[in-house]
C-alpha positions in Angstrom: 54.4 32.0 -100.5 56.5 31.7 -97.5 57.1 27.6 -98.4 58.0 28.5 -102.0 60.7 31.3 -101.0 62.2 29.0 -98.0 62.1 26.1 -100.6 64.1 28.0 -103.5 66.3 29.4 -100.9 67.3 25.5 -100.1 67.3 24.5 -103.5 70.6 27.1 -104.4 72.6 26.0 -101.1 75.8 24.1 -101.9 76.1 20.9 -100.5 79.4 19.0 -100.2 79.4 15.2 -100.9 78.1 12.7 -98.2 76.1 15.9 -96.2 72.3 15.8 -96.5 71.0 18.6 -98.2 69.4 21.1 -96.7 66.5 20.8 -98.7 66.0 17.8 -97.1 66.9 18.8 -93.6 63.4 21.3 -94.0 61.7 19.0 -95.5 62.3 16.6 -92.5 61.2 18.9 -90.1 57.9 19.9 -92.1 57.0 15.8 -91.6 56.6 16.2 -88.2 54.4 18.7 -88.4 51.6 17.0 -90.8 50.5 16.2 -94.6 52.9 18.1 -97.2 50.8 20.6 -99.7 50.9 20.1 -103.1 54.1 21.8 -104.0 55.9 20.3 -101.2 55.0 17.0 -101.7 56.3 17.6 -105.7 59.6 19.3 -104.6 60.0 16.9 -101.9 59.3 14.2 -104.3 62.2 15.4 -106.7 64.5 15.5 -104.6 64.4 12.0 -103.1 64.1 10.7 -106.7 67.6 12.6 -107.4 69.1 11.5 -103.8 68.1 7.7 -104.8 66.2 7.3 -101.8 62.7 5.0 -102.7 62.2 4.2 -99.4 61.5 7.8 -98.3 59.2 8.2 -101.1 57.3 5.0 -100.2 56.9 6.0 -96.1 55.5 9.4 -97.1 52.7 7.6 -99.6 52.0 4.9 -97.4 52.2 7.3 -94.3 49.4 9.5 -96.4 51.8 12.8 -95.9 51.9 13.5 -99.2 48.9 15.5 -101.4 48.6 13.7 -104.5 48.9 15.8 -107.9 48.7 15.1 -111.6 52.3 16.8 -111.6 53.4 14.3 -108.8 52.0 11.1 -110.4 53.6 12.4 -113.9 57.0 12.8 -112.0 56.8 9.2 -110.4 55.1 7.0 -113.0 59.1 6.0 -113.8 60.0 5.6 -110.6 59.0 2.0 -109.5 57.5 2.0 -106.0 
């Protein structure tokens, strides 16, 4: 539960154009530290779809640091990777 308050805490902060959300910031620091869970992985994964960033999306599948979901595979079957 601790993940999902700290993650919807992130998701409301204002960001101002060209900083990197700090959404993103958390989620950076949570790769160092092993495989993303299941909700993780999906919020992570919306959020580099809506930053434009493929390339991070590919490194965490090929890097196996994200847990694969029907809700993730649904959310990136339009995004070409």
């Amino acid at each position: 539960m601790a993940n999902y308050v700290s993650v919807s805490y992130l998701q409301n902060v204002l960001v101002q154009a060209g900083q990197t959300p700090p959404l993103l910031q958390y989620f950076g620091a949570l790769w160092t530290k092993g495989k993303f869970n299941a909700f993780e992985s999906l919020e992570l994964s919306q959020l580099v779809m809506n930053q434009n960033k493929k390339n991070l999306l590919e490194n965490r599948l090929a890097e196996d640091k994200l847990e694969c979901s029907e809700e993730l595979g649904d959310l990136v079957k339009g995004f070409q990777i």
